[in-house]
N, C-alpha and C positions, 0 to 999 in steps of 0.2 A: 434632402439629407441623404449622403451617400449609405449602401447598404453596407453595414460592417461585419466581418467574419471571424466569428470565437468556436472552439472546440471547448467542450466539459466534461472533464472525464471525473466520473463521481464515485468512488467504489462504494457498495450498500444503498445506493439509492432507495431501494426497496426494501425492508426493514426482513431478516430472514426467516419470521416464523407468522404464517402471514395468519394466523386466528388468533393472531394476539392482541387483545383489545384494549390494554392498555396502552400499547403503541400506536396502534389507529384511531381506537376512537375517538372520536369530535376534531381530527389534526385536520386543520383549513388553511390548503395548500392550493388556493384555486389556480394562480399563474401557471405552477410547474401542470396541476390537471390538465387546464388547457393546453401548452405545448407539446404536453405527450400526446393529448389529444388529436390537436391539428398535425403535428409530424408525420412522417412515413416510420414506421419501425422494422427492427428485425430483430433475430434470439440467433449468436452463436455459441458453440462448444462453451462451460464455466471453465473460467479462468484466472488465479489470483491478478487483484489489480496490476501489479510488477508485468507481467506475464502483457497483461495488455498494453501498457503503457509500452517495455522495451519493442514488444511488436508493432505496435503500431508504426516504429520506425524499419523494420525488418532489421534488427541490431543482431551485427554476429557475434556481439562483446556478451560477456556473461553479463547478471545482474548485480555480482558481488564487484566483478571487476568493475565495471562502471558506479555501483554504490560508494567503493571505496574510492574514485575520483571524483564522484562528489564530493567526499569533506571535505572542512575548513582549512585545511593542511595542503592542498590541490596538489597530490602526490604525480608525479607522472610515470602514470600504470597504464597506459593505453593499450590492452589484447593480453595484458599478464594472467597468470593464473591467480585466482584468488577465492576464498570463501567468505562467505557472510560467517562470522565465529559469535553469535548472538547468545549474550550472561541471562540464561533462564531459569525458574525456579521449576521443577519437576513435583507435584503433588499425587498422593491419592485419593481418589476422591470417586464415594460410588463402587468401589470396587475398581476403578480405571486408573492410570496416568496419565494425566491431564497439566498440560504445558502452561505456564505464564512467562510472559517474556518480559525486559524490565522494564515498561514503562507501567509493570503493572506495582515493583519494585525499588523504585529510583533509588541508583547506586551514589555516590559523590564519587566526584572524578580519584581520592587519593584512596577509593576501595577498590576502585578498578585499575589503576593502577600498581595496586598491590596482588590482585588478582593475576593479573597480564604477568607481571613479572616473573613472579611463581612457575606459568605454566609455560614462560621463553624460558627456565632454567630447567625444569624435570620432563619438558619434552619438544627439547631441539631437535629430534630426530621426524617431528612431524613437516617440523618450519616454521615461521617465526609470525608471534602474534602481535597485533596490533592494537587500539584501543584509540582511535581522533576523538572518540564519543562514549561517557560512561556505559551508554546502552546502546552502542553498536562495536563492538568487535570484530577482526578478523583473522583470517589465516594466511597465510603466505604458502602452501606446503610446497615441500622440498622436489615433491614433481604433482603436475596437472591431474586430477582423478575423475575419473569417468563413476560417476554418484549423483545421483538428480533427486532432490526431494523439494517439497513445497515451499515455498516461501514461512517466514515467521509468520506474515497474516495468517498463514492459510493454516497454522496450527497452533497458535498462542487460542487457549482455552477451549480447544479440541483432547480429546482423548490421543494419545503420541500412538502414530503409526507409523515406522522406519521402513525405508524399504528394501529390495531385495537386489540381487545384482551387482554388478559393476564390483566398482571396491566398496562396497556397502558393509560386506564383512573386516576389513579394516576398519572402517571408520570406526563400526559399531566397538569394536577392540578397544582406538584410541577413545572414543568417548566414554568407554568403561575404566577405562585408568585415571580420565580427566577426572571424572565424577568421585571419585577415591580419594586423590589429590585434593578435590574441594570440599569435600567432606570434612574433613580437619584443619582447612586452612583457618589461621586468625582471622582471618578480614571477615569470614561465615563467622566462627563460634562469637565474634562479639556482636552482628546482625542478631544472632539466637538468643543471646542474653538481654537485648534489646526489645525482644518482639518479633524480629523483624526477618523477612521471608529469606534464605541465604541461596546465593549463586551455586546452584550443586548441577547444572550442567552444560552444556552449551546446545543451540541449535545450529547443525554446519550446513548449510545450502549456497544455493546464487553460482556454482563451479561451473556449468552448462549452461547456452544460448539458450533465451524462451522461443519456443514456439512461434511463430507470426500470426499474425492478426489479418483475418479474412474482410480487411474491407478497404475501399479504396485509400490508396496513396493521398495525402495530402502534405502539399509545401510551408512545412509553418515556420513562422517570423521568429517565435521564440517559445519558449515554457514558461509556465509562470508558477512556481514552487515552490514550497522552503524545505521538503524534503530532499537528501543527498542523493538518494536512484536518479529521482528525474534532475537537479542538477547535472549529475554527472553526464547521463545522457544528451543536456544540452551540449555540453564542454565535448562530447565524443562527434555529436553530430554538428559543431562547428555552428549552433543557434545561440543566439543572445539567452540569459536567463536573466529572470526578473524576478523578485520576490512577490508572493500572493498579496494583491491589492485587499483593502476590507468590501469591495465590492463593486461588480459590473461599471456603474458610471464612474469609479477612479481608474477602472482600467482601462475604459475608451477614452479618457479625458488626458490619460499618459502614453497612448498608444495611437500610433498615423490610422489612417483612415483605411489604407490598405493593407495594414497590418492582420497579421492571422496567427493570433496567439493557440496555444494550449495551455488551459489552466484546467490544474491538478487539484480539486477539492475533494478536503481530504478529511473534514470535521466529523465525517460519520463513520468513520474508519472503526477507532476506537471500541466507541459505543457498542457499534453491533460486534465485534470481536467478543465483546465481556460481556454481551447479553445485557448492556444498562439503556430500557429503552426507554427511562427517561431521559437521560441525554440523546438520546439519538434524533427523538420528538425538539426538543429544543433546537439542537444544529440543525433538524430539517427547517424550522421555522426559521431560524435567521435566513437561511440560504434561501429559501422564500420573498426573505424580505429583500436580501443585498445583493441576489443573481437572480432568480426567474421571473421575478416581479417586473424587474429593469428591463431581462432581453423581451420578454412578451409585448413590451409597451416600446420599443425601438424594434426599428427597421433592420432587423438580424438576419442572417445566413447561420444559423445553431447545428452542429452537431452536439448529441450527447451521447457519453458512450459510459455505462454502468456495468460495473461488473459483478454480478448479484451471486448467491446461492443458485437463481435458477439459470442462469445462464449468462451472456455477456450480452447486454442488450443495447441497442445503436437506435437512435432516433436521430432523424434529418429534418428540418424546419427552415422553412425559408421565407419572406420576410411577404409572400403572398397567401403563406398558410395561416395569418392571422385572422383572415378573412371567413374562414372554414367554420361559420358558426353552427351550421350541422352537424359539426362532431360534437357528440354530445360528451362533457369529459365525467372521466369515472376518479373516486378516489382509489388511492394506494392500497384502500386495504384489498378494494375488488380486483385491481391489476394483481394486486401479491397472490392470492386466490386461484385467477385464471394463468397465472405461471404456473403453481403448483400444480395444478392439473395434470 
């Protein structure tokens, strides 16, 4: 049986607060134990998964420009300016402000597009927004702005910290009149009457190239994603894109033999963002069931590349490391543990 070559890039693999024992305890995850086990590893610089994913190609394109060539609209924006312009609910909470962004809110498409409209009429002067997705927006502004902040992961149910710099004191301007504007807009006051959480500001990022990603170059065949960054990225770097299989043996069974995909799992995303670690326990266990269970028991060439709290962590497994029954494998909770350190 020929050796087949998958990359896994899994953002939160390792659940972020590692003495939490309602996430760890009793979770029997022996397949993925052993692969980390047997693997070669390494820890570089933390970095939101975006961040790893566009470097790992050495992409000069921003992450918004390329996210917004991902959608379903297949715009052609190839090297344009652009922002991520993402409809977030701003709370206090704790004495802090602390971000949700909307999938924690699901908008319908005729509030976001009442939204959007509103804010191409009382502020053309920034440039013109967009809306392919209730809960992805963007910016087009009027010129390129040198402003670098996190991605939405890296700050949807964080406490909001802006940064300093560049046109960072503009933004902050325009985001102060936006928030004003949606304050009293209809599409909010009948959300409020409703219950229900209202669009009172936006998150702008993705304007600047990520950073690169410290590890070897690899030539891959395609992506495999249903998220719009990594789409878009396929469609920039000229790779086939595929949508996420339900698991390892449909993707070798759709994919040539010397094929070398990247697939983008992305079910633990969520969970850990919002602190729900019983979903997070669940998605680890499926992924157990319908990727690490499979590559362990097939003749794999495995990279896995996680991008955690503790840092961005790379494991190499090769289809002779199965053999390595001297590594003895440790659970997640004790890897989480010996990160933290």
């Amino acid at each position: 049986m020929p050796v087949r070559h998958l990359t896994l890039l899994i953002p939160h693999l390792i659940w972020p607060e590692p003495d939490d024992s309602f996430a760890f305890d009793h979770l029997e995850t022996p397949a993925l134990a052993a692969l980390l086990a047997r693997g070669r590893s390494r820890v570089i610089a933390r970095a939101p998964w975006e961040t790893t994913l566009t470097g790992l190609f050495r992409s000069a394109d921003a992450p918004a420009a390329l996210r917004r060539l991902g959608e379903a609209d297949e715009p052609q924006i190839s090297g344009a300016a652009w922002l991520c312009a993402d409809p977030v609910h701003l709370k206090f909470h704790h004495e802090r402000i602390v971000l949700a962004d909307a999938s924690a809110f699901p908008l319908t498409e005729a509030e976001s597009t009442g939204l959007v409209a509103t804010l191409n009429t009382e502020f053309a002067d920034m440039g013109r927004f967009e809306a392919p997705h209730p809960e992805r927006w963007y910016l087009h502004p009027v010129r390129p702005l040198t402003y670098d902040v996190p991605p939405l992961s890296a700050a949807a149910g964080r406490t909001l910290d802006f940064p300093e710099g560049g046109d960072a004191p503009q933004v902050k301007r325009w985001l102060n009149e936006i928030q004003m504007c949606l304050h009293t807009h209809p599409v909010n006051r009948a959300r409020e009457v409703r219950g229900e959480a209202p669009v009172n500001s936006l998150w702008l990022w993705g304007g600047m190239p990520a950073r690169q990603v410290d590890t070897m170059p690899t030539q891959y065949s395609e992506i495999c994603s249903h998220l719009p960054l990594a789409i878009g990225l396929a469609r920039a770097s000229g790779l086939l894109h595929a949508p996420l299989t339900d698991n390892l043996p449909e993707l070798f069974a759709r994919t040539s033999a010397d094929a070398v995909p990247l697939v983008l799992l992305d079910s633990l995303l969520g969970p850990a963002l919002y602190e729900d670690s019983a979903a997070w326990r669940e998605a680890m266990l499926q992924l157990e069931k319908d990727w690490f269970a499979p590559a362990l028991a097939s003749p794999v060439a495995l990279t896995m590349i996680a991008p955690t709290r503790y840092g961005c962590l790379f494991w190499e497994y090769s289809p002779l490391d199965r053999y390595k029954f001297w590594r003895r494998p440790q659970t997640l909770a004790t890897l989480a543990r010996t990160l933290a350190q």
